[in-house]
C-alpha positions as CSV (number, residue, x, y, z in Angstrom):
1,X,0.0,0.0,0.0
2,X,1.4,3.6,-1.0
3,X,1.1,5.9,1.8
4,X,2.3,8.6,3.6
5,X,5.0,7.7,5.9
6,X,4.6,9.1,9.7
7,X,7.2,9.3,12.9
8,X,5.6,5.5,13.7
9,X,7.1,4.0,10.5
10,X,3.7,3.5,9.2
11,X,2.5,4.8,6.0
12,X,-1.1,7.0,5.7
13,X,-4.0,8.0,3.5
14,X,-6.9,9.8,4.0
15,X,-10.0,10.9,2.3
16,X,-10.8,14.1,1.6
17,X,-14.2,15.8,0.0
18,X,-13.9,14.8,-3.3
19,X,-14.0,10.9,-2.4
20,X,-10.8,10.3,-3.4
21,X,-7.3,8.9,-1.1
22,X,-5.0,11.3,-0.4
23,X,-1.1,10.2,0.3
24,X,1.0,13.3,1.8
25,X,4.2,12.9,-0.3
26,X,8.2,15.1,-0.4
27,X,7.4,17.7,-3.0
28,X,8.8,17.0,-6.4
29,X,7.3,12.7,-6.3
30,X,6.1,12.0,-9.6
31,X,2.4,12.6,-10.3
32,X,2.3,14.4,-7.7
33,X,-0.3,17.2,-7.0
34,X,0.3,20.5,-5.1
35,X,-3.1,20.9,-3.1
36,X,-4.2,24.3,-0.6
37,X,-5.4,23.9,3.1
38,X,-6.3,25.8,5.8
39,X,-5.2,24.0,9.1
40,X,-6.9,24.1,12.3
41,X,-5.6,27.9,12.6
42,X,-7.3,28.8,9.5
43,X,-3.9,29.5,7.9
44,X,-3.4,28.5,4.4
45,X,-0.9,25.7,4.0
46,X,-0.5,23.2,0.8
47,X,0.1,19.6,0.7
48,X,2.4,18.3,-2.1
49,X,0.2,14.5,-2.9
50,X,-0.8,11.7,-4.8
51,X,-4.0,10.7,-5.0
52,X,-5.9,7.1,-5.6
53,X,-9.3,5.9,-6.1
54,X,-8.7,2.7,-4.0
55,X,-6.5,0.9,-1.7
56,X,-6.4,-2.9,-0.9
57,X,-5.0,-5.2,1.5
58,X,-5.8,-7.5,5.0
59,X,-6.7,-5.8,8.1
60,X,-4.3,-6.3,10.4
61,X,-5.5,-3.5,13.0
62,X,-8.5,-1.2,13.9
63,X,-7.8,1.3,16.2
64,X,-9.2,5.2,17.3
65,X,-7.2,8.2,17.9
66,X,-8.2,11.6,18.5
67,X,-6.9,14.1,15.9
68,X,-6.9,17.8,15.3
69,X,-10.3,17.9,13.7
70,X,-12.4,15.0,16.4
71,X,-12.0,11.2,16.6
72,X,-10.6,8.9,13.8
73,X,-11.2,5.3,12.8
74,X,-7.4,4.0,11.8
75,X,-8.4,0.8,9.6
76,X,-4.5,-0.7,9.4
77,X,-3.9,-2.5,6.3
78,X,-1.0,-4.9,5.5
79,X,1.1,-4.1,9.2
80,X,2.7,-1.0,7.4
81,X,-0.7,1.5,6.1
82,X,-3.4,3.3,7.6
83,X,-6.5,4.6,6.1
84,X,-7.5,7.3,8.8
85,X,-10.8,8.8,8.4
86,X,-12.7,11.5,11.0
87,X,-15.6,8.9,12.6
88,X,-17.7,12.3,11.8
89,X,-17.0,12.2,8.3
90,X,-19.6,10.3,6.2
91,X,-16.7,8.2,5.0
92,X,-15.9,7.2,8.5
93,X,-19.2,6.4,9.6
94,X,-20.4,4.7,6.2
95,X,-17.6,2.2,7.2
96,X,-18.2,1.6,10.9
97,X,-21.7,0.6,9.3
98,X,-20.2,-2.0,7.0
99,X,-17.2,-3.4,9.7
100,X,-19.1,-6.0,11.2
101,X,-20.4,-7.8,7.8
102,X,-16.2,-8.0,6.9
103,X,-14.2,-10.9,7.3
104,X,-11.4,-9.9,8.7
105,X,-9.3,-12.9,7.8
106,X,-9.3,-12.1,3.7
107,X,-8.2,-9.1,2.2
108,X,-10.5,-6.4,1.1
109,X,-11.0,-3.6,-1.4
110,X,-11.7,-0.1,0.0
111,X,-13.3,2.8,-2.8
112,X,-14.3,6.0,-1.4
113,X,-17.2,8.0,-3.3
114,X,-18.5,11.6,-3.2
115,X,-21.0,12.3,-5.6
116,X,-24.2,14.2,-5.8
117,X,-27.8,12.5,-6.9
118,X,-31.3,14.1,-7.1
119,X,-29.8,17.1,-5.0
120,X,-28.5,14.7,-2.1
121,X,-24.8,14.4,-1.6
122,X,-23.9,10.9,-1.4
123,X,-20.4,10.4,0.4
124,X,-18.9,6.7,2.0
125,X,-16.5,3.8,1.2
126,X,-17.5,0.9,-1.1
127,X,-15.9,-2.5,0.2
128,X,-14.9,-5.4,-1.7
129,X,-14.6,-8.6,-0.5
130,X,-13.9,-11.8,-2.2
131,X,-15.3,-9.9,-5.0
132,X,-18.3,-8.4,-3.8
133,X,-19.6,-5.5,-2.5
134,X,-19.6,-5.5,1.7
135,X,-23.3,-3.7,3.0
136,X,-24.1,-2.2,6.2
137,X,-24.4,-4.4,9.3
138,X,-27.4,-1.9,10.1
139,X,-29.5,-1.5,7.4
140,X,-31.9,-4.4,5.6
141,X,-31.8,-3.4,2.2
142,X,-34.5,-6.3,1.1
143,X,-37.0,-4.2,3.4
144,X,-35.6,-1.1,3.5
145,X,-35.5,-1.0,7.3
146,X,-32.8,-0.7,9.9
147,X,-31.2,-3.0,12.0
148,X,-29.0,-4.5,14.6
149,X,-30.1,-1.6,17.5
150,X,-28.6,1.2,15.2
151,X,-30.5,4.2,17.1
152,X,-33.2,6.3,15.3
153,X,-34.5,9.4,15.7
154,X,-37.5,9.6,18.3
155,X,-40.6,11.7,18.2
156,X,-42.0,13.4,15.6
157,X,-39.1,14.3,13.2
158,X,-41.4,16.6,11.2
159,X,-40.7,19.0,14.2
160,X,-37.1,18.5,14.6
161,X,-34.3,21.4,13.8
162,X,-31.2,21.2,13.1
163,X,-30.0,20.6,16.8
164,X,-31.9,18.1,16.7
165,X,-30.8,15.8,14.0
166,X,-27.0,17.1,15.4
167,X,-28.3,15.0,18.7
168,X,-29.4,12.2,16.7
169,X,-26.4,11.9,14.7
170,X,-24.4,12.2,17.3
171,X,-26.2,9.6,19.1
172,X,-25.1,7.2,16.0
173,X,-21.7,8.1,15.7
174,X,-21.5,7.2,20.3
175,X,-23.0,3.9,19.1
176,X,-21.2,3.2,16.3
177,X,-18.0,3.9,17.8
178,X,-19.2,1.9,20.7
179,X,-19.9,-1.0,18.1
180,X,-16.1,-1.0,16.4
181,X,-14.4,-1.3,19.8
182,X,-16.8,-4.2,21.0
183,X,-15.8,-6.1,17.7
184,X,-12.4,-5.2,18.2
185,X,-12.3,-6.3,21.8
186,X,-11.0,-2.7,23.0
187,X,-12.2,-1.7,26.5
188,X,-12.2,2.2,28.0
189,X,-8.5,2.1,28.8
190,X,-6.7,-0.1,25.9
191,X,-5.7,2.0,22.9
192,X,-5.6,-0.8,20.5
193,X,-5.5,-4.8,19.4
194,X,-3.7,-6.6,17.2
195,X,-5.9,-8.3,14.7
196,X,-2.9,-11.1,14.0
197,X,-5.7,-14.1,15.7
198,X,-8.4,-13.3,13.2
């Protein structure tokens, strides 16, 4: 996996708006793109990068850390990458959904998308698995229902504001989070497992 490499040896990629994986690279690689940030600060920075529509590889560790911007979800892929992505970012959360329905003995296939349809932005990570595509753990496409105590909004949603889906989606993201660590056997105090039994 081609990745940003970090004090820790290990290399990184994120996802950024436009659906796409993002490798933090010395300026001048090859194919490289010059992109412009604003950091935490709200000073303007660039990034020199290369960018790829997919990664692949076996899971080898699932971990959270908290970063600059909130919490992230480090999916570790192959013992040497990480794909880190903000658990309040629809990419994050679109693959905490789907976590639980992966075997996390084979490899897998991770796409990121950001697209817009009938007005709606669509945003997540497709996952391939022994050639096919990985669905959520919380959602019954067949009757269109969710599933597996996901939480959903209560009351009369008619009448809610936009603190009030903030709550709800918060809520989610708590339970979600929640989820990932009881699948990857993490209590309150451990920082992170090795997936090498799996």
């Amino acid at each position: 996996m081609i990745t940003e490499t970090r004090d820790s040896g290990k290399k990184y990629l994120t996802v950024l708006a436009d659906g796409k994986f993002h490798q933090t690279v010395p300026e001048g690689t090859e194919g490289a793109v010059i992109r412009e940030y604003e950091d935490k600060d709200e000073q303007k920075k660039t990034k020199t990068e290369l960018i790829f529509d997919s990664v692949s590889g076996s899971i080898s560790n699932i971990s959270f850390e908290d970063g600059d911007f909130g919490k992230n979800l480090n999916i570790e892929l192959d013992g040497d990458g990480v794909v880190s992505l903000g658990t309040s970012s629809s990419f994050g959360e679109d693959l905490m959904k789907k976590l639980p329905n992966i075997n996390l003995s084979k490899p897998i296939k991770l796409s990121p998308y950001a697209f817009t349809a009938e007005g709606k932005s669509r945003k997540g990570i497709t996952v391939y698995q022994d050639d096919e595509k990985i669905e959520s753990y919380y959602f019954d496409k067949d009757k269109g229902v969710a599933v597996n105590g996901i939480p959903q909004p209560q009351g009369d949603t008619t009448k809610y504001d936009s603190d009030d889906w903030k709550m709800h989606f918060m809520t989610v993201r708590k339970f979600l989070i929640k989820e990932v660590e009881k699948l990857i056997g993490v209590s309150d105090v451990e920082p992170a497992v090795s997936l090498d039994d799996f």
